[in-house]
C-alpha positions in Angstrom: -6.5 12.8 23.5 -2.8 12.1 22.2 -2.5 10.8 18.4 0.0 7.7 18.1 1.1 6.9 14.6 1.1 3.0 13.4 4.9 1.8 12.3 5.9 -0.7 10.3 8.0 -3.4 13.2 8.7 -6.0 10.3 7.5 -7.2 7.3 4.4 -9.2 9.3 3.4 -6.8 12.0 2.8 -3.3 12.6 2.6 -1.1 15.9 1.4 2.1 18.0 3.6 4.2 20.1 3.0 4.4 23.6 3.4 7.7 25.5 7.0 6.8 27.7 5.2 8.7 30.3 2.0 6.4 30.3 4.5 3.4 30.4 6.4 4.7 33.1 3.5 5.4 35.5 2.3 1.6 35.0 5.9 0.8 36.3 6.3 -0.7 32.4 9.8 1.4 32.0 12.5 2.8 34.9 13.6 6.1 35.1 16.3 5.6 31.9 13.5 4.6 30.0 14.7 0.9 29.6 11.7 -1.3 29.4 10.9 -3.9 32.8 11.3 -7.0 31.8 9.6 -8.9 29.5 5.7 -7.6 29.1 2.9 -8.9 27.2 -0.8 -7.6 26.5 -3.9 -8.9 24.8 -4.9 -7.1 21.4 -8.3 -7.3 20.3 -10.1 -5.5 18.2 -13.4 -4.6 19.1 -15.1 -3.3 16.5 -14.5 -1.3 13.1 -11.7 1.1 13.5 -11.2 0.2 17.6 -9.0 -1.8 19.6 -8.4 -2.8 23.0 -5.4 -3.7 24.7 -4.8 -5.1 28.1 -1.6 -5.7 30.0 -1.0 -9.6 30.9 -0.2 -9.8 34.2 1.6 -13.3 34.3 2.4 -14.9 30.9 1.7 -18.6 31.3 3.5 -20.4 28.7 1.9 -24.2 28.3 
């Protein structure tokens, strides 16, 4: 099991790394590594010390 480190993204949110070749596999980045389009997943945590997160397949904006 890899280790990702949280980062600081801004003074409101924090982040974990992604492996670029877990990304890449779910067709999330292209071959330069540039992202494809826009994506967007669910974050929930699930219980003390555990997350999940799920890709969003179409973003519906209301």
């Amino acid at each position: 099991m890899d280790v990702n480190k949280l980062r600081r993204l801004d003074r409101h949110t924090f982040g974990v790394t992604l492996p670029k070749d877990d990304l890449r596999s779910e067709g999330l980045i292209d071959e330069n590594g540039e992202l494809v389009d826009d994506q967007h997943f669910y974050v929930q945590r699930t219980d003390d010390g555990e997350w999940t997160i799920k890709r969003i397949e179409q973003l519906e904006l209301a």
